[in-house]
C-alpha positions in Angstrom: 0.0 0.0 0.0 1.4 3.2 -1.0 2.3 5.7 1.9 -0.8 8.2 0.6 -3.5 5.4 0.7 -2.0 4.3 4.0 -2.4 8.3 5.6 -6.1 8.4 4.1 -6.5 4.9 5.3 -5.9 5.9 9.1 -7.4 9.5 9.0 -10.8 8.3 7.8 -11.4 6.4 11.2 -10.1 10.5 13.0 -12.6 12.3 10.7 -15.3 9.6 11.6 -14.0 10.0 15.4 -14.4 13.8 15.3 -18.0 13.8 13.7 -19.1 11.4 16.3 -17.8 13.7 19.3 -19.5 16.3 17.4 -22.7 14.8 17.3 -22.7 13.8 21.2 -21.5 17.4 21.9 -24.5 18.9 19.8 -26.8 16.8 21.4 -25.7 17.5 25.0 -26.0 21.4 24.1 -29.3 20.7 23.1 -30.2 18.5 26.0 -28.9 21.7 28.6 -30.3 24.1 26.8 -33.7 22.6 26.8 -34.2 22.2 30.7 -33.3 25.9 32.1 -35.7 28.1 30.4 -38.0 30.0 32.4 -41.6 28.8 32.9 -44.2 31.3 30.5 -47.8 31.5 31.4 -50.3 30.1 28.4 -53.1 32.2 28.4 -56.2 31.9 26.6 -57.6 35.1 24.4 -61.2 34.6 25.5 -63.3 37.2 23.3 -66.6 35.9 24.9 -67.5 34.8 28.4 -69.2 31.1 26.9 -67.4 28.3 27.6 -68.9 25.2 26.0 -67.8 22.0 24.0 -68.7 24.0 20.6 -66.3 26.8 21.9 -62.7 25.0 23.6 -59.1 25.9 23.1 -57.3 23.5 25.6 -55.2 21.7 23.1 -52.9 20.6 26.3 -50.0 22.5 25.2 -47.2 24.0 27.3 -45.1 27.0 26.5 -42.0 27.9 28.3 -39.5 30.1 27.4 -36.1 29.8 25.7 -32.9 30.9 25.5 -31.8 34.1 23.1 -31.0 31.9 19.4 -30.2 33.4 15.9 -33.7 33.9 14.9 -34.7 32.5 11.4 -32.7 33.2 8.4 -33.8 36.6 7.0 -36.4 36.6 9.6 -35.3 40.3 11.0 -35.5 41.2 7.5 -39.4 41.1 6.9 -40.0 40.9 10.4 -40.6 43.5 13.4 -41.1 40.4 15.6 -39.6 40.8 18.9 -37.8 37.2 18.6 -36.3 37.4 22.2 -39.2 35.6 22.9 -40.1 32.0 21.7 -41.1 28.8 23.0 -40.2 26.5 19.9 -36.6 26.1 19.1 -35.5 28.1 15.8 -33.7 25.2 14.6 -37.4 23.8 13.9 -38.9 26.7 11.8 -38.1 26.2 8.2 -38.7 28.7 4.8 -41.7 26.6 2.7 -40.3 29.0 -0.4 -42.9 32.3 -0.4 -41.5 35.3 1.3 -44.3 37.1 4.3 -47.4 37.4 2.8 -45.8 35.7 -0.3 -49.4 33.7 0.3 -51.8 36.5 0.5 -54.1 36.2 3.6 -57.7 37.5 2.3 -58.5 40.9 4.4 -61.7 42.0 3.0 -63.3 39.0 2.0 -66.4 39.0 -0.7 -69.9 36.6 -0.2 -71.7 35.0 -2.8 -74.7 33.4 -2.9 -75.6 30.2 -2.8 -77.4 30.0 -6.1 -74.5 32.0 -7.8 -71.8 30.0 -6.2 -73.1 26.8 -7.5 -72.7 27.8 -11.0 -68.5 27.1 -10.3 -68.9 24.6 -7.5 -69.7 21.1 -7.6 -71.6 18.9 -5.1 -69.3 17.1 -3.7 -66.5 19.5 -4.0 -64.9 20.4 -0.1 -66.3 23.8 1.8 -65.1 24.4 5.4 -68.3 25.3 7.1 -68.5 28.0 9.4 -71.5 29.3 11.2 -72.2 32.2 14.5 -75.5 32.4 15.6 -77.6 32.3 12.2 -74.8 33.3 10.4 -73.8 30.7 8.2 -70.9 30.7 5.6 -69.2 28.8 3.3 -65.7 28.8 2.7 -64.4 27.0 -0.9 -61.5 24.9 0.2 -60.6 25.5 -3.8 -59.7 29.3 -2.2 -58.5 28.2 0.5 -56.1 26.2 -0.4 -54.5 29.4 -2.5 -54.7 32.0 0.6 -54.9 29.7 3.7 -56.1 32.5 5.9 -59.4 34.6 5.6 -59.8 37.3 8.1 -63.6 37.6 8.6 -66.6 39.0 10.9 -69.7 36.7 11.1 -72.4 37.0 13.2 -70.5 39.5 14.6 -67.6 37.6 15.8 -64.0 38.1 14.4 -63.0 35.1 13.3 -60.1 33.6 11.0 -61.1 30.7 8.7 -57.4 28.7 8.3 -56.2 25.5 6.3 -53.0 24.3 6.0 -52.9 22.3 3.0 -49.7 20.1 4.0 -51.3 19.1 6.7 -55.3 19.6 5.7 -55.9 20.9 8.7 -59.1 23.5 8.8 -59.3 25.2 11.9 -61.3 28.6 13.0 -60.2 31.3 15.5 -61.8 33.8 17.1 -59.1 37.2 16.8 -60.1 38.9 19.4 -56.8 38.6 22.2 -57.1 40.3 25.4 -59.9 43.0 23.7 -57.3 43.5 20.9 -58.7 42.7 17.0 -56.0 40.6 14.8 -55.3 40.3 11.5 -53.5 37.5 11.0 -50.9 37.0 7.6 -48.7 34.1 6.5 -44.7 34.1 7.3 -43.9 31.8 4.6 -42.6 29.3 7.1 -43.0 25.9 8.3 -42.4 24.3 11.5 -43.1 20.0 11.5 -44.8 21.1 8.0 -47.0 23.4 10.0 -48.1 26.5 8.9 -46.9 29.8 10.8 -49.2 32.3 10.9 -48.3 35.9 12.1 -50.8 38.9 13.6 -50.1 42.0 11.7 -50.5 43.8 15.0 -47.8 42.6 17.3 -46.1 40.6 14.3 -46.2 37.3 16.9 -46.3 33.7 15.5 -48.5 31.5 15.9 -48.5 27.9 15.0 -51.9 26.9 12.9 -52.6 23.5 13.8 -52.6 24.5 17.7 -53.6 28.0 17.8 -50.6 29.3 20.0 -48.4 32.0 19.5 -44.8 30.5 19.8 -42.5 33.5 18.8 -42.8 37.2 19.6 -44.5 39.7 22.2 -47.8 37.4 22.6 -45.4 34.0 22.9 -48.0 31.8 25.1 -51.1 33.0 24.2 -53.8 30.4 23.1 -56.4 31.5 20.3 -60.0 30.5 20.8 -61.2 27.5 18.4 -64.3 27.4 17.1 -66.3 24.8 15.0 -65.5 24.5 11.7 -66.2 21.2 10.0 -64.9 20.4 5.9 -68.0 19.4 4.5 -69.5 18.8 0.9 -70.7 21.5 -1.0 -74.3 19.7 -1.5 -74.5 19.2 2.1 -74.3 23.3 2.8 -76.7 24.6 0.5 -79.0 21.8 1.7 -79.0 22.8 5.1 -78.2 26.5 4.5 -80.1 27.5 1.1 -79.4 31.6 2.0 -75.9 31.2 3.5 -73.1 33.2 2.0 -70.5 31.7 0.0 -66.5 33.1 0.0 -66.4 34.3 -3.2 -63.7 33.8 -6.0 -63.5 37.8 -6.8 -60.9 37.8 -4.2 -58.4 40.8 -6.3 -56.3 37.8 -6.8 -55.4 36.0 -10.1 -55.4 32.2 -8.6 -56.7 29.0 -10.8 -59.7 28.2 -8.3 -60.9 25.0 -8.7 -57.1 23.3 -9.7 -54.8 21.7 -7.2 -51.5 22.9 -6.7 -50.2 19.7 -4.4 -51.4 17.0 -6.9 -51.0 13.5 -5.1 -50.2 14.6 -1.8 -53.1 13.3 0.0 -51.4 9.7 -0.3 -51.5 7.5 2.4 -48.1 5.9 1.5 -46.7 9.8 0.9 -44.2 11.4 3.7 -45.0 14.8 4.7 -43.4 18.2 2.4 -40.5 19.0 4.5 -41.4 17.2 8.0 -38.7 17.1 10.0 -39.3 16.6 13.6 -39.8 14.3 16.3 -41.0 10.3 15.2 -44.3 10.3 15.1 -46.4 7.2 16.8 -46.5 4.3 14.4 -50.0 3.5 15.2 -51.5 5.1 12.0 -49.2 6.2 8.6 -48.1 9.7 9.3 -50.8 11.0 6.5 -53.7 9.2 7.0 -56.5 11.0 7.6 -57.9 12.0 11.1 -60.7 13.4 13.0 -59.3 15.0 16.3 -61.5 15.8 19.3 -59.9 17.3 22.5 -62.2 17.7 25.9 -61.5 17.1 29.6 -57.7 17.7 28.5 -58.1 14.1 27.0 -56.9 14.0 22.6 -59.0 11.3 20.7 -58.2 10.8 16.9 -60.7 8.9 15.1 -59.0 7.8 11.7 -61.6 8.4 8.8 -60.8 4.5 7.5 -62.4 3.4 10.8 -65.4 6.2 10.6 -66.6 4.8 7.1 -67.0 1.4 8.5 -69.3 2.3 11.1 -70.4 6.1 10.0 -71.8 6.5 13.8 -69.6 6.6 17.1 -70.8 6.9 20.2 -68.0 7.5 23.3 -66.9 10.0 26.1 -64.0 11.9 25.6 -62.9 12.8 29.5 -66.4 13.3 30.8 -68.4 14.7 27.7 -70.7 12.2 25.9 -70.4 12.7 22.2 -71.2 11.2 18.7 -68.8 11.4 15.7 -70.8 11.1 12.4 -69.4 10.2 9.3 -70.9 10.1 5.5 -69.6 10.0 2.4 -69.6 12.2 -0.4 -66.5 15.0 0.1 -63.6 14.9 -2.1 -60.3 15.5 -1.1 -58.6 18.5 -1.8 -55.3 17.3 -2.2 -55.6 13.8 -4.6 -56.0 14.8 -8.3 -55.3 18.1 -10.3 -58.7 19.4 -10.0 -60.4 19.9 -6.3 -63.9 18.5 -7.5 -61.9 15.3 -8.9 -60.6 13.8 -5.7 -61.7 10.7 -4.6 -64.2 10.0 -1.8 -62.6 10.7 1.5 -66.4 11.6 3.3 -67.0 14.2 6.1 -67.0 13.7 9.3 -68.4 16.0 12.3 -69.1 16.0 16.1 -71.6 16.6 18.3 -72.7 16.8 21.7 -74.7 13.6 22.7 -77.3 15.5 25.0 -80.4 17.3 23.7 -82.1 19.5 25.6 -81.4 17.6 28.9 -82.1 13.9 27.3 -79.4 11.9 26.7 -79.2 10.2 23.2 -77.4 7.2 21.5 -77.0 6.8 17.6 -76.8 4.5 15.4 -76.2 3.8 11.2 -79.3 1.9 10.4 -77.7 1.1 6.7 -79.1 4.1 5.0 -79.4 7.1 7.9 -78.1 7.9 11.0 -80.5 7.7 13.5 -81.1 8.2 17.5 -82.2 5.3 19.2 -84.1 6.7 21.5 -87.0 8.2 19.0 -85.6 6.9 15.8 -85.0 10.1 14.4 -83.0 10.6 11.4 -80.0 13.0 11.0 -77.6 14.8 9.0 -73.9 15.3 9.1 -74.8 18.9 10.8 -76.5 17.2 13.5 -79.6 18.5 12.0 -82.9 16.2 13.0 -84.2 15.4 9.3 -87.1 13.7 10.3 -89.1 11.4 13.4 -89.9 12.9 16.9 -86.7 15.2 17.0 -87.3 17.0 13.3 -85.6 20.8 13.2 -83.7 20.1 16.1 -79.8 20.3 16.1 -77.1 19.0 18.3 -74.4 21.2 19.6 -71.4 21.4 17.7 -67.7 19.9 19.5 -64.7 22.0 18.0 -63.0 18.6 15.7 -59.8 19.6 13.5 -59.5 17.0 10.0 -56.2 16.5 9.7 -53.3 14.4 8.9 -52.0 12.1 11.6 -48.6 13.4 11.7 -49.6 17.0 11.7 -51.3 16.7 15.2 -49.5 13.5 16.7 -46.3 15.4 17.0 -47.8 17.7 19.3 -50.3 15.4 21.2 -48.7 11.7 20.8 -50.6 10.2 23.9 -53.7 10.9 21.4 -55.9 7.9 21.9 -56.8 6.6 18.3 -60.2 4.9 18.2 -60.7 1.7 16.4 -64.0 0.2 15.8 -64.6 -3.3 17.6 -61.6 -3.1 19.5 -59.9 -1.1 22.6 -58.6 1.9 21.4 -54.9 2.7 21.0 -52.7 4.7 23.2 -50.4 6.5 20.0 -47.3 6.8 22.2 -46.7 3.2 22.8 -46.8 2.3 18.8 -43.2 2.5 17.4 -42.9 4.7 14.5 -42.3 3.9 11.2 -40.7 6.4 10.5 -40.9 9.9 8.0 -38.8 10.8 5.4 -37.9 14.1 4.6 -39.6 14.6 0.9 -38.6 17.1 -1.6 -41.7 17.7 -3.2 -45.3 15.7 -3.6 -45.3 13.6 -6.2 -46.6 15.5 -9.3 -43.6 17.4 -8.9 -45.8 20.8 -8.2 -44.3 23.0 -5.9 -45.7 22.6 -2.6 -46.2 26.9 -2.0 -47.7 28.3 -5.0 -47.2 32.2 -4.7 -47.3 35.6 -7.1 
């Protein structure tokens, strides 16, 4: 062996030395640096005085304070954010490509009819249904999916309408915080394929899929949820013939109606730039879930369970609910065009207790009915017919989402399985995600102008 290829030969095993020390050092840094940060108070921006299943924020979160880092790259640039305070590592927030605002929030949004919006939407096509008092609106997720936030007022009540399409979750705040209106914006990043939103007020950020601020001045504070369900199309103007509809003159020119993340919503795909801790092997990191959070207890009922039986019945802590399920909602996310996904169904929850009487349902292999008077009823928890006709259930706040998206906050979330006892998530191993580069389809993830 030539004296060269002998030196290499010998410093290979001191380069592959030093990496490992570096790697143990890093990880003891990290280690430290994660158990002496100051305890911050979470509070809750509370913009009414009702406090009700159809009105909960306790996601069973903590935020406490860290340690002065680098903020994110370029951050301070389009920023004003006071980034001395955060409760999320920085090392987790990544750039998902647009630039603030490079996905334009809608601030002053327009309302179509229900007869003019079906002339561009189809019946089974997905709407995230939102509804305060007799207020009740529909929100295209064929828009949604091209502005993610809509600041709106209904029935009075300031409210953001929110989907993250990487991780299809739909969620609605109220944006009122300690008597203060926000308008809330996109930062163009990502954190565990998250969206981050940011208040235009204060310039905080706030993590969509749990409603917390986790960077700036309001670092702790918990956003309100309210109801919002993804629904089909048919089943709105059915139940709500003279709601309003978001409409498409938005001052924006989008292609409404096509999908930008063309095969995502793939069981066997691995979340757009995910990288975080393992997620609970119980369910594949993007199948589909229903999540329910009461009594500080997390339940995920996956939607492959919910079409076999369309009807649960079960307590979550101490609350008595029902989860409905029925088919008919395309997903968002499968083909090119919104209307053309496949069946994924829509699934809602309700309060099992009308008007004092406790109630049990059942799928009687064509409706959903209440075995107590045999009343029939819809995914709105609407009484169609029998005894209970015109009545309606109270709404539980319920996030559709992808496993992963929620599991990485929550993974003690029990997972319900039909037949069987359910699942504690954290005791599943993972199988683990892989960092992709792009859906397939090969579409960029974050289209922006």
């Amino acid at each position: 062996m030539s004296t060269a290829k002998l030196f290499w030969s010998k410093m290979k095993w001191v380069f592959m030395l030093i990496l490992a020390l570096v790697v143990v050092g890093s990880a003891i840094f990290l280690a430290t640096h994660r158990t002496v940060p100051a305890k911050a108070p979470v509070h809750t921006a509370k913009a009414s005085q009702a406090s009700s299943a159809s009105q909960t924020s306790a996601v069973g979160t903590t935020c406490t304070l860290l340690p002065q880092e680098p903020p994110p790259e370029f951050a301070t640039v389009e920023f004003k954010t006071d980034f001395s305070k955060h409760c999320v590592h920085y090392s987790e927030i990544l750039s998902g490509g647009p630039p603030k605002d490079g996905i334009p929030a809608i601030d002053a949004p327009r309302f179509a009819s229900v007869n003019q919006a079906n002339s561009w939407l189809k019946p089974n096509e997905p709407v995230i249904f939102f509804q305060a008092g007799s207020d009740a609106r529909a929100y295209p997720i064929q828009i949604l999916i091209w502005h993610e936030i809509v600041n709106d007022t209904v029935g009075g009540v300031p409210v953001a309408l929110t989907f993250c399409p990487l991780c299809n979750t739909a969620i609605a705040f109220e944006r009122t915080v300690n008597g203060r209106v926000l308008d809330f914006g996109t930062t163009g990043r990502l954190r565990f394929s998250n969206l981050i939103m940011y208040d235009r007020q204060t310039e905080s950020w706030w993590q969509q899929a749990i409603g917390m601020a986790i960077v700036g001045q309001l670092t702790g504070t918990q956003l309100v949820s309210r109801p919002a369900a993804i629904i089909a199309w048919s089943a709105f103007k059915a139940a709500h013939p003279g709601g309003q509809v978001l409409s498409r003159d938005t001052g924006y020119d989008r292609s409404y109606g096509q999908n930008p993340y063309q095969g995502y919503d793939n069981v066997n795909q691995s979340p757009f730039l995910y990288s975080g801790p393992p997620i609970p092997g119980v369910l594949r990191p993007m199948a589909r879930v229903l999540i329910v959070v009461l009594d500080g207890e997390a339940v995920a009922y996956p939607f492959d369970a919910l079409k076999k039986v369309h009807v649960v019945n079960d307590t979550i802590g101490k609350t008595n609910v029902v989860v409905l399920w029925t088919p008919g909602t395309a997903s968002p996310l499968d083909t090119d065009s919104i209307a053309g996904g496949r069946d994924v169904g829509a699934a809602t929850v309700y309060l099992r207790t009308l008007a004092g009487q406790p109630l049990t349902f059942k799928f009687d292999g064509t409706n959903i009915v209440d075995k107590e008077t045999g009343s029939a009823w819809d995914i709105l928890g609407r009484a169609t017919s029998g005894q209970l006709a015109g009545k309606t259930l109270t709404p539980v706040v319920a996030v559709n989402s992808f496993w992963f998206a929620w599991a990485v906050y929550q993974p003690h979330t029990r997972v319900y399985e039909p037949d069987l006892a359910t699942v504690n998530a954290s005791s599943v191993t993972s199988p683990g995600i892989s960092r992709a580069l792009a859906p397939s389809g090969g579409r960029s993830h974050r289209i922006f102008y």
